[in-house]
C-alpha positions as CSV (number, residue, x, y, z in Angstrom):
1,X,0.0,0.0,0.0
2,X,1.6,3.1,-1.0
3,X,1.9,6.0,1.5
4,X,-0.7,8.5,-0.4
5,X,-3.7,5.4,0.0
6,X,-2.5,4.8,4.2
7,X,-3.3,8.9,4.4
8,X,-6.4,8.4,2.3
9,X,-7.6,5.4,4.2
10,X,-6.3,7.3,7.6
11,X,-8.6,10.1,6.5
12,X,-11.5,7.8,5.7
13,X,-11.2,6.3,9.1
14,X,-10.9,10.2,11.2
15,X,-13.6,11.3,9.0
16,X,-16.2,8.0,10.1
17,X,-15.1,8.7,13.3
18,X,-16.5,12.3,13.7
19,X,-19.3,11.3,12.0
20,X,-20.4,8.5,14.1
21,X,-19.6,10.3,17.4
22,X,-22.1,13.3,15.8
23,X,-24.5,10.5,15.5
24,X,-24.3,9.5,18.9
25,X,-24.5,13.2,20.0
26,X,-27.9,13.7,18.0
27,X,-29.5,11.1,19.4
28,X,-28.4,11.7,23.2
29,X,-30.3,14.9,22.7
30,X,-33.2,13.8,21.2
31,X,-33.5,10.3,23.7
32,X,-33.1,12.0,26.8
33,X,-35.8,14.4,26.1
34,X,-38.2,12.0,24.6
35,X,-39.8,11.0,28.2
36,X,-39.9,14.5,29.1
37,X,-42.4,16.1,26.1
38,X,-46.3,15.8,25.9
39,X,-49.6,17.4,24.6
40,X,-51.2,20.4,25.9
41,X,-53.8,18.2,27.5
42,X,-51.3,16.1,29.7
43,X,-48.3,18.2,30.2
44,X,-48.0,18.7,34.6
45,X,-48.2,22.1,35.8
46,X,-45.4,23.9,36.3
47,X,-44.1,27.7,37.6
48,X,-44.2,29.0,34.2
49,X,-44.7,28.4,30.5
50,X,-41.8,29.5,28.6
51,X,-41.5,30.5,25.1
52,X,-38.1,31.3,23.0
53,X,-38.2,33.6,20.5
54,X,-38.0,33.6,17.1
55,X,-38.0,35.8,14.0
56,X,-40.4,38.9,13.8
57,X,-41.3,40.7,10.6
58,X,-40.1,44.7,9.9
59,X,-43.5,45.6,11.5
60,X,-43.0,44.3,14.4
61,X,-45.4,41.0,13.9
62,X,-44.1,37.8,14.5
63,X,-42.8,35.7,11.8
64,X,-45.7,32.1,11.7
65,X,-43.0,29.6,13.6
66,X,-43.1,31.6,16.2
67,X,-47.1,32.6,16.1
68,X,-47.3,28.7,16.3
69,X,-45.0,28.6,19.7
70,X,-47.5,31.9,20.9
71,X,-50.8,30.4,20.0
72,X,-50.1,26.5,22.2
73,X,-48.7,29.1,24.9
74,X,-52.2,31.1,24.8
75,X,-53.9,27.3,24.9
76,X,-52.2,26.0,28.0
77,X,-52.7,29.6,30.2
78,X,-56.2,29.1,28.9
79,X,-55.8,25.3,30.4
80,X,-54.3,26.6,33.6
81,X,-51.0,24.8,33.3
82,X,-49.5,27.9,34.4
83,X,-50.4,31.1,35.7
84,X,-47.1,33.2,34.4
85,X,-45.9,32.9,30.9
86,X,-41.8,33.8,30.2
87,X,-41.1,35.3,27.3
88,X,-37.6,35.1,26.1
89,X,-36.0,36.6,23.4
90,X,-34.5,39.6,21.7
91,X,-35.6,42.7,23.5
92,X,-34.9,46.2,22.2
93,X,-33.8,47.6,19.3
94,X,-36.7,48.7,17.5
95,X,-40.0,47.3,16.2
96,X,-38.0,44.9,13.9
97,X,-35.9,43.8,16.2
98,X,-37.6,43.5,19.8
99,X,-38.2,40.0,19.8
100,X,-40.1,40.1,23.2
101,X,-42.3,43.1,22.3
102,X,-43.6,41.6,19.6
103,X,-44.7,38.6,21.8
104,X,-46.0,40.5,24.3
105,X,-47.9,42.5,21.9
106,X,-49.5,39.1,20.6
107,X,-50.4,37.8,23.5
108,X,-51.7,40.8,24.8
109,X,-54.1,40.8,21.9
110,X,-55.5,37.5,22.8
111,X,-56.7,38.8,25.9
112,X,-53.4,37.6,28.0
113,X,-53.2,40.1,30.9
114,X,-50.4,42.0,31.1
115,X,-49.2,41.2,35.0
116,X,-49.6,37.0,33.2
117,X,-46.2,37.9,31.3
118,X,-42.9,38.1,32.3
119,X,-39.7,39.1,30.0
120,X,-36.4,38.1,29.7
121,X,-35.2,40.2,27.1
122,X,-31.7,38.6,27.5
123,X,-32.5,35.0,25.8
124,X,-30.5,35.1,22.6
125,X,-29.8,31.5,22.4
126,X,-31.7,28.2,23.6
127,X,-29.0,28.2,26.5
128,X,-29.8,31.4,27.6
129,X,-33.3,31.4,27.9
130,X,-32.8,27.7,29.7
131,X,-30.3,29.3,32.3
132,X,-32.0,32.4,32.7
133,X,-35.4,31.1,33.6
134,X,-33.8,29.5,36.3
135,X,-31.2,31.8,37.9
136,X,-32.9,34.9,36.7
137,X,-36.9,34.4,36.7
138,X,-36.8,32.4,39.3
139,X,-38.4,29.5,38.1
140,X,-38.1,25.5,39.4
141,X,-39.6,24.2,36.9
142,X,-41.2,25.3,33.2
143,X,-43.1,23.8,30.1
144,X,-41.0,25.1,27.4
145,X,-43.6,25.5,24.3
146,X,-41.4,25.5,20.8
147,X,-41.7,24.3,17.4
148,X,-41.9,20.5,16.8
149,X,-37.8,20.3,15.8
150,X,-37.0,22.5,18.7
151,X,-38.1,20.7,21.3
152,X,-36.2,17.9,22.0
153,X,-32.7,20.4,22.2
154,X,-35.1,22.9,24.4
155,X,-35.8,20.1,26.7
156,X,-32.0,18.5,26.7
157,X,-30.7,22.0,27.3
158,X,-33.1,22.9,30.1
159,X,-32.6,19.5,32.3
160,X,-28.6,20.4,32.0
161,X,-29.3,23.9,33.2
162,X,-31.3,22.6,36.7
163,X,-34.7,23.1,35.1
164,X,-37.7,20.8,36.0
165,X,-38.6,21.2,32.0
166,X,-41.2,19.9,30.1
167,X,-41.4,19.9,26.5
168,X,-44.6,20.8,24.6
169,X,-44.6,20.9,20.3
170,X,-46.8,23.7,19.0
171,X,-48.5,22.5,16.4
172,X,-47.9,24.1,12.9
173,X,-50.6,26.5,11.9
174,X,-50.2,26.6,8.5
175,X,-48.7,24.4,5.3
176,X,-45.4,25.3,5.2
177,X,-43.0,24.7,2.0
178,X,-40.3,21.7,2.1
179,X,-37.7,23.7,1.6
180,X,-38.9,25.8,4.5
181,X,-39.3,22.2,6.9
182,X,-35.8,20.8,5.5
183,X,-34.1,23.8,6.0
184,X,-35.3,23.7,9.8
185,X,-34.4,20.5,10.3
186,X,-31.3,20.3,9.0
187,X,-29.9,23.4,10.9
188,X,-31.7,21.6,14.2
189,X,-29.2,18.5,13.5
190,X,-26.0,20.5,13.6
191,X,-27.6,22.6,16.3
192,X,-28.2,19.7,18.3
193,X,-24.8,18.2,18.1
194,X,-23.5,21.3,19.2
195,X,-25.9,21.8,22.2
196,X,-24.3,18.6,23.1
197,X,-20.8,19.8,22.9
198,X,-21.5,23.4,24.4
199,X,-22.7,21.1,27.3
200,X,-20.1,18.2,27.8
201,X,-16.9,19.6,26.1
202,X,-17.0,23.2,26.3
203,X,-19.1,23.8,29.7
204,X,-19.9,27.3,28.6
């Protein structure tokens, strides 16, 4: 075997390696949240119901993902599951830009009274808002309401952070394009992975 095919086959063997052990990652996430997610109808109380942000339009109206994640919050208050709902996201900056705002403005108009919400205008990652619900709302234990793809990482992230979390999947509100659904998906993969590494390798 001649010394460029041992590099190749070297290579070949590194490169199954990573990919494997990003496997194993992906599903770690995704297992050990599995017990830990239900429907709106079942999900146990908790101190609040917490929702991440997500993109808003230029006019300050949120983009449909995260009108999904708003309208199963507005279904579980309605269900009493929780008496205080966290919002968490971008705050300031301007209509286009205030992530939180926009929520509040949503709910608000849904006949969610004002002294039901709380913000954490700080959340600008799934770790964040997991850690800061804890440390800095003051919360034991939360039902984190997300997209379906989001969920599992919300839920993995949240346990590692000290959070009694429970995971519930808004369910999507409208027909959205495949490009739109593969695109999600994909990025939740590598997002996952690297949830999994922020938490065991890097510790940040």
């Amino acid at each position: 075997m001649t010394g460029a095919r041992r590099r190749r086959r070297r290579w070949l063997f590194v490169a199954l390696g990573l990919f494997l052990s990003a496997v194993a990652m992906h599903e770690h996430v995704v297992r050990s949240a599995q017990h830990r997610i239900y429907d709106a109808a079942s999900v146990p109380l908790a101190d609040c119901i917490l929702v991440p942000g997500a993109r808003i339009h230029a006019d300050g109206q949120p983009y449909p993902l995260l009108a999904d994640r708003l309208a199963t919050a507005v279904d579980l208050y309605q269900r009493g599951k929780s008496t205080r709902i966290v919002l968490s996201g971008r705050g300031g900056g301007g209509l286009a830009l205030d992530e939180v705002a926009a929520m509040r403005r949503w709910l608000s108009a849904r006949g969610v009274p004002a002294d039901a919400m709380q913000d954490d205008a700080l959340g600008l990652r799934t770790r964040d808002t997991m850690q800061r619900c804890g440390a800095v709302m003051g919360a034991r234990s939360a039902i984190v309401v997300t997209n379906p793809f989001h969920v599992p990482r919300s839920v993995f992230l949240g346990v590692q952070c000290g959070l009694d979390v429970r995971g519930v999947a808004a369910p999507y509100g409208c027909d959205y394009s495949a490009w739109t659904m593969c695109k999600n998906e994909g990025r939740e993969v590598a997002a996952r992975v690297w949830a999994w590494l922020d938490v065991f390798v890097f510790g940040a």
